[in-house]
Every structure is written in C-alpha cells, then in structure tokens.
C-alpha positions in Angstrom: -26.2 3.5 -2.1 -23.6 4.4 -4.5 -21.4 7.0 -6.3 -20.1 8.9 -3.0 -16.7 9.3 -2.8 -15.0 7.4 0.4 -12.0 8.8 2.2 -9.4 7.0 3.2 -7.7 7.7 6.7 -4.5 9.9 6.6 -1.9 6.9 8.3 -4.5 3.8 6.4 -2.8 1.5 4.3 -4.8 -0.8 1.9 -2.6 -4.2 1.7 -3.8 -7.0 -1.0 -2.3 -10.3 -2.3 -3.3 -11.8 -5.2 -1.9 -15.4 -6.6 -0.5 -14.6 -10.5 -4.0 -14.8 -12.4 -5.0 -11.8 -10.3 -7.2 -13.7 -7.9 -7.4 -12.5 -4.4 -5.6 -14.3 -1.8 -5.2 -12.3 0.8 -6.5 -8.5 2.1 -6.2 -6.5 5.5 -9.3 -4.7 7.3 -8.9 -1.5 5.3 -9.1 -3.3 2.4 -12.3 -4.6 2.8 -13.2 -1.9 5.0 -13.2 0.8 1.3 -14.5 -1.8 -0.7 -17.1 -2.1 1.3 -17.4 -6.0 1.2 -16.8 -9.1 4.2 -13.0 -10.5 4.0 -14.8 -13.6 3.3 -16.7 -11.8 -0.1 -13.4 -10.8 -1.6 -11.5 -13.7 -1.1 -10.9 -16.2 -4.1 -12.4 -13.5 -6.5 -10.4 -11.3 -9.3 -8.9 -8.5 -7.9 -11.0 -6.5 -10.9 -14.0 -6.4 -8.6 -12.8 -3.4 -7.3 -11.8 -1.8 -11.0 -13.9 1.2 -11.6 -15.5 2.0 -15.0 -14.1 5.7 -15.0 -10.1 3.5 -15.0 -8.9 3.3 -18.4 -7.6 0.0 -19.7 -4.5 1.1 -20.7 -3.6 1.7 -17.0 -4.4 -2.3 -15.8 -2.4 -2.9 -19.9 0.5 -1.5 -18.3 0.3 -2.5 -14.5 0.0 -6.3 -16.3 2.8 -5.9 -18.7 5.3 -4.6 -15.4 4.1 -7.7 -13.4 4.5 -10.3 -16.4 8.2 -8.4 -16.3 8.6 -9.3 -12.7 8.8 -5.1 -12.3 7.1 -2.9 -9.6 4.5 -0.3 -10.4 3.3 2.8 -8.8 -0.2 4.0 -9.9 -3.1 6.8 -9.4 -6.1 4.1 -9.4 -9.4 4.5 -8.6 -11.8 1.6 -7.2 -14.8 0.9 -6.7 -16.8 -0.2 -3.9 -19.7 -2.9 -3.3 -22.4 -0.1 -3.0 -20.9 1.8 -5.9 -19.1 4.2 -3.9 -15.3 5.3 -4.7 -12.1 5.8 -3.4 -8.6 7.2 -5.2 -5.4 5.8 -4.1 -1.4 5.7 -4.9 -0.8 1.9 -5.3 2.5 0.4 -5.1 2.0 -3.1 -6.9 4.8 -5.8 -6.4 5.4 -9.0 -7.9 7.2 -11.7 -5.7 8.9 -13.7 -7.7 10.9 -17.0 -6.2 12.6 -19.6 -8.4 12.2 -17.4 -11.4 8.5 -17.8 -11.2 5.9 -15.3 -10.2 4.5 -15.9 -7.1 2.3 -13.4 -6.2 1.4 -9.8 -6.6 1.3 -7.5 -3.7 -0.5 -4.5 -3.8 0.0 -1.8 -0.8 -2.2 1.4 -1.6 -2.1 5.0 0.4 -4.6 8.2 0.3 -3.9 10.6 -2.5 -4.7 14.7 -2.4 -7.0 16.5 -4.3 -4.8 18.2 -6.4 -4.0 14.3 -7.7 -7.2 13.5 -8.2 -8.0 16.1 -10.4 -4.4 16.3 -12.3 -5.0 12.0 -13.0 -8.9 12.7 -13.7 -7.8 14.8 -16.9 -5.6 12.4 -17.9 -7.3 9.3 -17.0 -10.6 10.9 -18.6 -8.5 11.8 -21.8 -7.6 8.2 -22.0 -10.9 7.2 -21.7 -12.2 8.9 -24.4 -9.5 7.6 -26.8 -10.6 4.1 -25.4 -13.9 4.4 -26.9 -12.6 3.7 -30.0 -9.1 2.1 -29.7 -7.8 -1.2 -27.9 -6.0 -1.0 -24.2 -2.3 -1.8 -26.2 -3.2 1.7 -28.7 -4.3 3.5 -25.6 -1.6 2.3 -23.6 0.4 3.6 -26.6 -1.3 6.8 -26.7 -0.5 7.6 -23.3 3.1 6.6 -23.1 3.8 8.6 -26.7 1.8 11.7 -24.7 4.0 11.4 -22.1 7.1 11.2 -24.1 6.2 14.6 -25.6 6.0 16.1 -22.2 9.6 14.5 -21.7 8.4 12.3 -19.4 7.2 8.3 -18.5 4.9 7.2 -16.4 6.6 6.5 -13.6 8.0 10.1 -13.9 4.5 11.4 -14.2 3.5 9.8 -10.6 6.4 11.0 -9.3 6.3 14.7 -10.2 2.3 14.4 -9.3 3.3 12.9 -6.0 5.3 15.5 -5.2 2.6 18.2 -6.0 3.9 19.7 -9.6 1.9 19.6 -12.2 2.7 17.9 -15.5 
C-alpha cells in the first residue's frame, strides 16, 4: 500500500464532473480506475480527495479563481490515490456555465512525460516551500510574479512545458 507512482495508459483519458462547490457528480472508469476507489466511493464527495499533499495551494488558488471567472484551465496536477499511490496528469478544467450561472466543472486529464514531471516537481516543490510560511493568495502571487520574470504566465508555462522546452 501506498506511495508508488501509477501510470496512466498512453490513449487514457481521465473525465470528472463536479457540481460548482467541487463535489463530484460524475466520473468515467479511468477515473476511478487511478484513484483507486469504486464509482460508487467517489461519488457525492469533494473532488479534493484526490488532491495530493506534494500540490501546492496556490495551484487549486488559481484553478478556483479561473472557474469563479467562468475561464478554462490547463494544469500539471498530481493526485492521489485511495492506497496512497500517485499519478501526474495535464488537466484541462472547464466550467459550464448556462444562464450566466456556473453549472458545473468539467475536468478531462491526459498522461504527462517525464521531462514534465520533473520540470513541474521543481516548481511545484519551490512553491511548496514558500507555502510553509505564506497563504495560497501570497503563494499564488509568488508564482505568477516568478513567472513574470521569466516573461511568461502560467498558461504560457504549460504550454512551453507541453511542448518539451524548458522554462
């Protein structure tokens, strides 16, 4: 039990639904599959039982702040599973929104390389360390002013790290 790294299938595709609160509402085999729990055990409860300790904050600050916007998010996240095991993966998070109101968050999440996981690791273990003694909105400030300083934004950084280049 625990701490082993899960791999994903090359073609998998991880597909969630959450209502607006972040509450589970729907999720395929795969899904359930890496996380290592029954469809049954994951529905109804916060999408957060996935969330890893080694994610910083300021990652789910920002995710949060583009779904309250009614904006999509691409993101380098690693979960958790049931048995403590972990898997990395590129999720594409997207709020439905119909009359003006959010309606609920769709997440669709793919394998990611090697050479992500260990470019993200530095950064996401940099913002962890900053976390241990600032709030999620100074870390989330922390990593957006870092970014800015390598001329770039987050969404840039996933991009340029999705294509292989390092940052």
């Amino acid at each position: 039990m625990g701490n082993n790294e899960l791999e994903m299938g090359e073609y998998d595709l991880i597909v969630s639904m959450t209502d607006p609160r972040g509450y589970i509402t729907y999720c395929n085999d795969i899904f359930a599959k890496m996380a290592e729990f029954t469809y049954d055990e994951v529905l109804g409860q916060p999408h957060n039982i996935i969330r890893h300790p080694d994610m910083p904050k300021a990652v789910f600050k920002l995710l949060w702040n583009r779904v309250q916007a009614n904006k999509p998010l691409f993101a380098f996240v690693k979960n958790k599973s049931k048995n403590g095991n972990y898997y990395w993966v590129k999720a594409f998070v997207y709020p439905v929104v119909i009359n003006g109101q959010l309606s609920k968050i769709v997440s669709y999440r793919k394998k990611i390389t090697p050479f992500i996981k260990q470019e993200i690791g530095k950064i996401y273990s940099d913002l962890l360390m900053y976390e241990a003694s600032h709030s999620a909105d100074q870390s989330l400030e922390y990593l957006i002013n870092g970014l800015e300083d390598k001329g770039l934004t987050y969404d840039r950084m996933v991009d340029k790290l999705s294509l292989e280049q390092s940052i």
